[in-house]
ZAGU-772892 format. One line per field, with one value per residue (C-alpha): residue in three letters; x, y, z; residue number from 0. Coordinates in steps of 0.2 Angstrom, whole numbers. Layout:
N
resn <- ALA_...
x <- X_...
y <- Y_...
z <- Z_...
resi <- NUM_...
This chain:
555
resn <- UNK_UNK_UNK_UNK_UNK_UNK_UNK_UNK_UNK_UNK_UNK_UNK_UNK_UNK_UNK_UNK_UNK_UNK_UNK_UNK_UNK_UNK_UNK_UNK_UNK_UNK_UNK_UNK_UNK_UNK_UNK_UNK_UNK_UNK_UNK_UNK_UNK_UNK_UNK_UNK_UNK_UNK_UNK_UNK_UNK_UNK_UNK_UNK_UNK_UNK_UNK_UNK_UNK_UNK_UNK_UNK_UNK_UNK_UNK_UNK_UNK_UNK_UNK_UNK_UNK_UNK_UNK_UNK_UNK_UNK_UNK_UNK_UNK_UNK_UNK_UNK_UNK_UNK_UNK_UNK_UNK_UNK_UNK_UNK_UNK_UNK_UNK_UNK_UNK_UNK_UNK_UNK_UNK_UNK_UNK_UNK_UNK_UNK_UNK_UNK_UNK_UNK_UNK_UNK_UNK_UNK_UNK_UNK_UNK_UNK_UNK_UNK_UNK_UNK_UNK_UNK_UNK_UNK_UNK_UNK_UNK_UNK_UNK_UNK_UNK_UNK_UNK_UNK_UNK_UNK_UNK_UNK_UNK_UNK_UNK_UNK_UNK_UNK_UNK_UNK_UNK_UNK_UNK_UNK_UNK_UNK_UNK_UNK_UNK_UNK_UNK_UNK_UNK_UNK_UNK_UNK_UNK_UNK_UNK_UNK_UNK_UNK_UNK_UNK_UNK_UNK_UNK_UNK_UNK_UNK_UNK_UNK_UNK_UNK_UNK_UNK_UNK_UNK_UNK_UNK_UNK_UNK_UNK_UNK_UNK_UNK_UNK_UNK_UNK_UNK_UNK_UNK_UNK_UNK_UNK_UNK_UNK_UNK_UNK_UNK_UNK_UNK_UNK_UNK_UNK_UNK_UNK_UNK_UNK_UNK_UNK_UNK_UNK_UNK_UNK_UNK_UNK_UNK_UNK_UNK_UNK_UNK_UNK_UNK_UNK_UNK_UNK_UNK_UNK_UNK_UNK_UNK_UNK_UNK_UNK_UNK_UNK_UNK_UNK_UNK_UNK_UNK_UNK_UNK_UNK_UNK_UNK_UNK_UNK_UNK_UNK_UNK_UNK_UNK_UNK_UNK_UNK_UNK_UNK_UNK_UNK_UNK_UNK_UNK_UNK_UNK_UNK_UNK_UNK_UNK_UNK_UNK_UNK_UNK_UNK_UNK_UNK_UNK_UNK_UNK_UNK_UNK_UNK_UNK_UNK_UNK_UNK_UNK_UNK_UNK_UNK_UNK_UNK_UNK_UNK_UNK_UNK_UNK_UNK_UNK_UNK_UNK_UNK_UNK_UNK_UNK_UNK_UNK_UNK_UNK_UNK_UNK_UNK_UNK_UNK_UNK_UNK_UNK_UNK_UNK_UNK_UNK_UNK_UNK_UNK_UNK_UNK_UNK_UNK_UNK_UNK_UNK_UNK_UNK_UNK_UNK_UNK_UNK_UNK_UNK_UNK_UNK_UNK_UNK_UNK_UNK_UNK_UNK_UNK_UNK_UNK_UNK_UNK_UNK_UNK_UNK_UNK_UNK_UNK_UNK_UNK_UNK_UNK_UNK_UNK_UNK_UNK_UNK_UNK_UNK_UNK_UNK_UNK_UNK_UNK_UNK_UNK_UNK_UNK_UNK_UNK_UNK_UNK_UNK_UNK_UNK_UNK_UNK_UNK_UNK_UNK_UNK_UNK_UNK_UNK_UNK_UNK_UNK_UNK_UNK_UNK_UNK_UNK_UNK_UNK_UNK_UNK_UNK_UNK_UNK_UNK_UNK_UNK_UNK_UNK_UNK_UNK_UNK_UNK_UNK_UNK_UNK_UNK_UNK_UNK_UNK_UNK_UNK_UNK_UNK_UNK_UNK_UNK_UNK_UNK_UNK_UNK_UNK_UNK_UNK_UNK_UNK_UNK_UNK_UNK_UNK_UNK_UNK_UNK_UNK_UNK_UNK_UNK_UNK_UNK_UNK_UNK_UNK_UNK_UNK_UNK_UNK_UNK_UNK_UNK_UNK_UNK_UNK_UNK_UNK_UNK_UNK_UNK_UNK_UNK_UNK_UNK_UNK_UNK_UNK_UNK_UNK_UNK_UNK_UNK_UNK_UNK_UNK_UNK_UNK_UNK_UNK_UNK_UNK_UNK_UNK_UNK_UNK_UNK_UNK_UNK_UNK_UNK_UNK_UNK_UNK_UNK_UNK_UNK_UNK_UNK_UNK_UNK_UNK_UNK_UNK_UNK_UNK_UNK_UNK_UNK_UNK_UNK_UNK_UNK_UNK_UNK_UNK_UNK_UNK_UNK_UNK_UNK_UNK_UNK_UNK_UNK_UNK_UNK_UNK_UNK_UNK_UNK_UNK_UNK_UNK_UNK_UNK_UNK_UNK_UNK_UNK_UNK_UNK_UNK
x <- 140_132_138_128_143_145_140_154_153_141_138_155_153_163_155_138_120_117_101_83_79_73_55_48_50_69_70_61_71_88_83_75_91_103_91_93_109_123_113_99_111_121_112_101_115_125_109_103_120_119_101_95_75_75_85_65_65_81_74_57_67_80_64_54_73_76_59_59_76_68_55_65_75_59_55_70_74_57_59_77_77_97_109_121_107_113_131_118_106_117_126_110_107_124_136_150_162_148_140_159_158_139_146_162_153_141_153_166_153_144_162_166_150_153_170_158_147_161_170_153_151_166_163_147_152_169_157_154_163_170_171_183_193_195_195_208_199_200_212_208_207_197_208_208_221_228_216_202_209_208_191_184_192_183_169_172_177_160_151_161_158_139_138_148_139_123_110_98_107_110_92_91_101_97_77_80_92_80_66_77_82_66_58_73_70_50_53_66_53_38_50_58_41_33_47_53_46_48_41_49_66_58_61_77_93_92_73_69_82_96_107_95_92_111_110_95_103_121_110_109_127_129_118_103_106_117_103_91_102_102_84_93_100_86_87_106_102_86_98_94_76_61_47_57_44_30_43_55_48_36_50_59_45_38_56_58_41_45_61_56_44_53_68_56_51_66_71_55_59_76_75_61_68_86_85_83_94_110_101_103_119_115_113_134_130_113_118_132_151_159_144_144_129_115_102_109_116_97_90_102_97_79_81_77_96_86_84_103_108_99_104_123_115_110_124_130_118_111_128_133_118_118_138_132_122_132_145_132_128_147_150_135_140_159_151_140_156_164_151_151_172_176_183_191_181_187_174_158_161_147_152_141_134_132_128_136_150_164_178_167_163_181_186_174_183_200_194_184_202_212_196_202_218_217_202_199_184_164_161_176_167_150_154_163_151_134_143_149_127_124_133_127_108_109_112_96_83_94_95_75_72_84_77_57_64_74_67_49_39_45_34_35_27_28_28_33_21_25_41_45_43_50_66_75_68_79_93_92_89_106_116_107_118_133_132_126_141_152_168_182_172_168_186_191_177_184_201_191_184_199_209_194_197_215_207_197_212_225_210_206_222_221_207_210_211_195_185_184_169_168_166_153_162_150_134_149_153_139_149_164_154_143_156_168_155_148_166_171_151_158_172_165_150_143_150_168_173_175_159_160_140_126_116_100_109_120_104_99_115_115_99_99_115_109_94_105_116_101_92_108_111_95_100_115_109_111_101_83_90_108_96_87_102_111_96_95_115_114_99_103_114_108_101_93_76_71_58_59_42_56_61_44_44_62_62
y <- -591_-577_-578_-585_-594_-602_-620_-618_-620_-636_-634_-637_-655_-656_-664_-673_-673_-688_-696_-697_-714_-724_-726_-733_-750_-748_-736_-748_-763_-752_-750_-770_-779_-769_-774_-794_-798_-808_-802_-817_-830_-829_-813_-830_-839_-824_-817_-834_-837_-818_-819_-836_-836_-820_-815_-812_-799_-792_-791_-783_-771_-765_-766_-751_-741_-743_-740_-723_-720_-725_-712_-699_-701_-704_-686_-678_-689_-685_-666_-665_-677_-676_-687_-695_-687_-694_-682_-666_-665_-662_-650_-642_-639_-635_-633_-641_-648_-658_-662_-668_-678_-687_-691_-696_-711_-713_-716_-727_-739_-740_-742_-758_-767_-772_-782_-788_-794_-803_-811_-816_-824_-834_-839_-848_-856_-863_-874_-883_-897_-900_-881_-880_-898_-891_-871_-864_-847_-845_-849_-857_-840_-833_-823_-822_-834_-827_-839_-830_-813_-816_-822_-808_-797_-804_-800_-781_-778_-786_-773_-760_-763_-763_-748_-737_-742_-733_-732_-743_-757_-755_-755_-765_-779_-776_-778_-794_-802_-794_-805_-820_-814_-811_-827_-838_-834_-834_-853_-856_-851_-860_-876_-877_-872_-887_-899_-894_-884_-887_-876_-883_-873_-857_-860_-874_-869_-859_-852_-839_-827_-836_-821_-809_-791_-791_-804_-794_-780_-788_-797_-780_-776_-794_-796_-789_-772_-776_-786_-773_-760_-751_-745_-727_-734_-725_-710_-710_-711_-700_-686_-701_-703_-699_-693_-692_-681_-697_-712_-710_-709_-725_-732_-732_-738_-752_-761_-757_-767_-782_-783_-781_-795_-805_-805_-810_-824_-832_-829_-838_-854_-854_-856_-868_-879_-883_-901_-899_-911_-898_-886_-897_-888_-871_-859_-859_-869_-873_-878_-889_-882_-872_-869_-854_-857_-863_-864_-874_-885_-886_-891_-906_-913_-913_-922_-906_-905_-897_-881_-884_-882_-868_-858_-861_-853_-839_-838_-829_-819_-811_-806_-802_-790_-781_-776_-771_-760_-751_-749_-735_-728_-726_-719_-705_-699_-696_-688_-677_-671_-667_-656_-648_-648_-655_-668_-667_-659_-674_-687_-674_-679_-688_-697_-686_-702_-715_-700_-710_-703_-713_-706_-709_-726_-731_-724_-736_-750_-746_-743_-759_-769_-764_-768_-785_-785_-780_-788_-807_-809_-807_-805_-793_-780_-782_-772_-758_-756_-757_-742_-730_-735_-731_-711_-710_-712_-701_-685_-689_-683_-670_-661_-666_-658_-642_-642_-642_-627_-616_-623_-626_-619_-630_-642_-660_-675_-685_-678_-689_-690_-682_-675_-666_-683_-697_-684_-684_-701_-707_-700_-706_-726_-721_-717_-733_-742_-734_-740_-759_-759_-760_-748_-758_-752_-736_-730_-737_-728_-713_-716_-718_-700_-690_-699_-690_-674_-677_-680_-667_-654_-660_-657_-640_-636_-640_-628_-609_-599_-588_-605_-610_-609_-608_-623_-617_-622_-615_-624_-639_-637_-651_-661_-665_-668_-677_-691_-689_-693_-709_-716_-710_-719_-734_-737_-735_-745_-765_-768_-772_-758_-757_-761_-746_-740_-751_-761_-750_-733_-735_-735_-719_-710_-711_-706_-692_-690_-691_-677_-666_-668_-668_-650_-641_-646_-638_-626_-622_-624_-610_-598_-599_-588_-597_-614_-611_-602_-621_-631_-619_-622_-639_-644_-633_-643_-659_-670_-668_-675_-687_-681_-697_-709_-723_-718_-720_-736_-738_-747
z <- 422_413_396_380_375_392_386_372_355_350_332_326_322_307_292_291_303_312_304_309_304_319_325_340_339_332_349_359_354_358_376_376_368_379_396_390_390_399_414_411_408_424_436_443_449_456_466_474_480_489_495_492_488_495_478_471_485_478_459_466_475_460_447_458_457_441_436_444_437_420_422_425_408_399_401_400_383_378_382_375_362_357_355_374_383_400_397_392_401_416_405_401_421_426_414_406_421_427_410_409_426_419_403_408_419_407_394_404_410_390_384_396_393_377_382_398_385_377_389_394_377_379_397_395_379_386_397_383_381_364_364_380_373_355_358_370_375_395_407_423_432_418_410_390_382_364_355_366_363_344_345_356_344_330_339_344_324_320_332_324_310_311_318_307_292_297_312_302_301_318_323_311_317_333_332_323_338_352_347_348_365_373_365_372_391_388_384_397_410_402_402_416_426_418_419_435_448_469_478_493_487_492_509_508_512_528_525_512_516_522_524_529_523_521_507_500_497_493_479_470_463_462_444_447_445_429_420_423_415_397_395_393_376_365_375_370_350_352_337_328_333_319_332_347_357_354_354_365_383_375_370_389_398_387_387_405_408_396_405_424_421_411_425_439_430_425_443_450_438_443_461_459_448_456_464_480_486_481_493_510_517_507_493_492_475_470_453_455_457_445_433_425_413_427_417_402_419_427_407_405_421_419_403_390_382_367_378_382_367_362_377_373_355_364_375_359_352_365_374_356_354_370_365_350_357_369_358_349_364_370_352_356_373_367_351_363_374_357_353_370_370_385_372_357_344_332_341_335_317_309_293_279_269_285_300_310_324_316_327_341_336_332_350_358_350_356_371_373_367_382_393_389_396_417_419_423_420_420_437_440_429_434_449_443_431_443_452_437_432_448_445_428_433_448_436_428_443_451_431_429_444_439_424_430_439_426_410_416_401_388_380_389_379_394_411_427_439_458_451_466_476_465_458_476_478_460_467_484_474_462_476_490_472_472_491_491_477_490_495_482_467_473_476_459_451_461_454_435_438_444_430_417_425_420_400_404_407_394_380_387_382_367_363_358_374_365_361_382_390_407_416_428_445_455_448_450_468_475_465_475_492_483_475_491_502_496_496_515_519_510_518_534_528_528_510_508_520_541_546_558_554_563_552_545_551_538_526_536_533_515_513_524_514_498_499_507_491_479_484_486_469_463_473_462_445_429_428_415_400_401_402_386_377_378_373_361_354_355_345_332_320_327_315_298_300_286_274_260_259_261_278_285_283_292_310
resi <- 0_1_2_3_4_5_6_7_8_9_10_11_12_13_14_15_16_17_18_19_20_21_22_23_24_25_26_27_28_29_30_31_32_33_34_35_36_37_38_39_40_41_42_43_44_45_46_47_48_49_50_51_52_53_54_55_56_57_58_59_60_61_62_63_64_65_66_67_68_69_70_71_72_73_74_75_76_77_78_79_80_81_82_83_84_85_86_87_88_89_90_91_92_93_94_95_96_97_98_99_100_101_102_103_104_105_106_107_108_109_110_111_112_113_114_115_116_117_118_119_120_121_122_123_124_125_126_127_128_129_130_131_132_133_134_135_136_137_138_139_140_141_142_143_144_145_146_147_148_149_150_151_152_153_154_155_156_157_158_159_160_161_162_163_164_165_166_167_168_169_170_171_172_173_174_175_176_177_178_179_180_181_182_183_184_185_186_187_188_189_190_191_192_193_194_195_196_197_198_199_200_201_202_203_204_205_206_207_208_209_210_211_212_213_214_215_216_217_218_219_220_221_222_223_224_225_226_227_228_229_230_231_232_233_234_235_236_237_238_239_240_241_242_243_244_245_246_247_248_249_250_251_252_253_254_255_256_257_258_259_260_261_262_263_264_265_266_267_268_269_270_271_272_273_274_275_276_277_278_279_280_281_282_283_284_285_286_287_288_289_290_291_292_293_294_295_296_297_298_299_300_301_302_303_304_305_306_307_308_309_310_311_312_313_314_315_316_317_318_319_320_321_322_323_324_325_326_327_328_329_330_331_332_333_334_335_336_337_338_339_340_341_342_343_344_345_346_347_348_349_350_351_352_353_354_355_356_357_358_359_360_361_362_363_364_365_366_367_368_369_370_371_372_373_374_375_376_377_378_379_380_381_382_383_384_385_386_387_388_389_390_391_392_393_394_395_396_397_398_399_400_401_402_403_404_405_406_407_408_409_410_411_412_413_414_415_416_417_418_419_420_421_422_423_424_425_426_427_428_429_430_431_432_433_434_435_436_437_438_439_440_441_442_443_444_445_446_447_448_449_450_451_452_453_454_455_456_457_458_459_460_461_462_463_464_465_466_467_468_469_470_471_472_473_474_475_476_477_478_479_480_481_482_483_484_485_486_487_488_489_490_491_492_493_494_495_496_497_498_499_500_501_502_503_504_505_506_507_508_509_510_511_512_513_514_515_516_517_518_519_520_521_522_523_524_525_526_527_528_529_530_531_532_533_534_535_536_537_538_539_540_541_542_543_544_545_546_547_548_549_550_551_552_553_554
């Protein structure tokens, strides 16, 4: 690819700028309130049953990949401060087909966790009671009734309509419930630490790790990988970002500490504060059979109801809140591949008053409707999702490093540290993911990504034969092997597939695997001037910073 217009035409976005209203806290709390969400009601549950005590081993380990992850996006948000960075800035590296392939997962996993959210919502609260006498939302296999359906609805026309009134209210909105969110856990764990706490649990049930490194790393698609996800969400609104060189990469790492911490801690009170007698013959059911909301269960039988009651409060906000929030960030990557035209240009059109996507936003609820339908429930998603994460965050250290190469003399407000260590070691953690996932949701996401190079061919034919750009298929031959490849290692693999690789040496293969992938990738990237002339197209035209003394004092 040698062409200036190679990266296509990105400044035809139809009316409007997106708006620079958002500081660092506003960003900050984008990336917290998506981290805190279903994932600390029900990921302690999940991940004890998979690992038992050794489920702290599992948050420890997933908190270090994520971390890394996190790191890697911080610079590159910092450095390319636009809006569905995780779709450009593989597009920057390598052009538009595998800009498309990153956005593409990007957007498919943004676009389903609001639903998640929702049915999580709904799930937690049918526990209740006079809620599941009175309110018929779930059927015994989990599946929405009508009555659910409406009320989920409700729910996904609220989001909506949040976030096509303007980015503020969003942040807004958003800060205000992220508070509640992180204050509710904080008291979970102070409460059930002091009302609770055997330390004996830590080795009941078969010893600290029952099911040995196998439930460790089982653990991780299980909940805890999901829970620790979303601190790229002010990475994705950084177009909308007043200071993104200084806020940004602040932004990603502070949330990604509050939420680390706060996760191993509601982990540790958890375990220790289940009865010890409901661990004799194992960790099958620590919390009784058939609870989905553990600790609202562990609260009532230590005599604080209170806290009960206000976990089922929060069983609604902060689900509610996360959904919320990725229904932004959906709206921003399919606004980003409208701009780039691997998508209809019609989703790059940004209200002129609200600077919002509107198209894009009014996509995500469509989408996020028929979510509803095939699937049964929380835990059928959470899997899916973990593994099209898993993708999405694996084009972040493989373009970083690309990008350090072809693009090294721009300015970088925040640097990561060992970059030429800890980039192959991000993607060698996305991919480890993608693997402990297990081989069912890995096919399916295959199936989800052929089915967007389907999208992705209809709307190029949509767009004037003189309007193309080339989709750059040698910087996108890596590709192919790369996605291939983990599924073949999966089905041959220890989770859900034949069990044909020894234990450990499967580990092995996929790293090995996994570097190999990484540094022929780097290998393949666009060349410096074709680099800079993309950066270049795509930040022209972005936003209209905002100049007004009122706006500084706008989250």
């Amino acid at each position: 690819m040698t062409k200036t217009n190679a990266q296509g035409n990105g400044n035809a976005t139809g009316a409007g700028h997106l708006h620079r209203a958002v500081g660092f806290w506003g960003l900050m709390f984008l990336s917290l309130g998506s981290i805190i969400g279903s994932g600390w009601l029900l990921g302690a549950l999940t991940t004890a049953v998979s690992a038992g005590p050794a489920s702290m081993v599992s948050w420890v380990l997933a908190s270090v990949m994520l971390v890394v992850l996190a790191l890697a996006h911080a610079e590159l948000g910092a450095t390319y401060p636009i809006a569905g960075g995780t779709a450009r800035f593989p597009f920057f590296a390598f052009g538009p087909l595998v800009g498309f392939t990153a956005g593409w997962m990007s957007w498919l996993r943004s676009v389903l966790i609001a639903p998640i959210e929702v049915e999580a919502t709904l799930s937690y609260l049918d526990r209740i009671g006079w809620v599941h006498d009175q309110v018929d939302m779930l059927r015994p296999n989990g599946t929405l009734t009508t009555v659910g359906l409406v009320i989920a609805s409700v729910f996904m026309l609220l989001f909506t309509f949040i976030n096509v009134l303007g980015v503020r209210l969003l942040a807004a909105t958003n800060s205000l419930s992220t508070v509640v969110k992180t204050a509710v856990p904080l008291l979970t764990v102070i409460v059930l630490m002091s009302l609770s706490f055997h330390g004996s649990n830590f080795t009941a049930g078969g010893g600290f790790a029952p099911h040995g490194a196998h439930g460790v790393f089982a653990a991780l698609p299980a909940g805890v990988v999901f829970a620790l996800l979303g601190f790229e969400q002010a990475i994705q609104l950084a177009g909308e970002a007043r200071d993104p060189q200084r806020d940004i990469s602040r932004a990603v790492i502070v949330a990604m500490a509050i939420g680390t911490v706060l996760y191993l801690l509601l982990q540790a009170a958890f375990l220790a504060a289940l009865d010890p007698a409901a661990l004799t013959h194992g960790w099958d059911n620590p919390a009784g059979e058939g609870n989905f909301g553990p600790y609202a269960t562990i609260a009532t039988a230590i005599g604080a109801g209170w806290l009960a009651t206000i976990l089922y409060v929060d069983a609604v906000i902060s689900p509610a809140g996360t959904g919320l929030v990725y229904m932004a960030g959906a709206a921003r990557l399919s606004y980003a591949m409208g701009r780039e035209r691997v998508l209809p240009r019609s989703l790059a059109r940004v209200g002129p008053r609200s600077g919002v996507p509107v198209v894009s936003v009014l996509l995500a609820f469509v989408v996020g409707e028929l979510a509803f339908l095939p699937f049964p429930s929380w835990q059928a998603l959470v899997g899916l999702v973990t593994s099209a994460a898993a993708i999405m965050y694996a084009f972040a250290p493989v373009a970083l490093h690309a990008l350090r190469l072809r693009d090294g003399d721009r300015p970088r407000p925040y640097r990561l540290p060992a970059w030429a260590v800890l980039a192959p070691m991000g993607f060698v953690f996305a991919n480890l993911i993608f693997y402990w996932s297990g081989y069912e949701a890995g096919w399916k996401l295959a199936l989800a990504i052929l089915l967007g190079f389907v999208v992705l061919a209809v709307n190029r034919r949509a767009v004037p034969p003189a309007e193309r750009a080339l989709l750059g298929w040698r910087q996108a031959a890596w590709i192919w092997p790369w996605l291939g490849g983990l599924v073949v290692i999966g089905h041959f693999g220890r989770y859900g597939g034949t069990r044909a690789l020894p234990e450990w040496w499967d580990l092995v293969i996929v790293i090995v695997f996994s570097l190999a992938v990484h540094y022929g990738a780097v290998r393949l990237a666009m060349p410096p001037e074709v680099v800079g002339a993309a950066v270049r197209r795509e930040e022209e035209g972005e936003a209209v910073p905002q100049s007004t003394a009122a706006d500084e004092g706008q989250s």
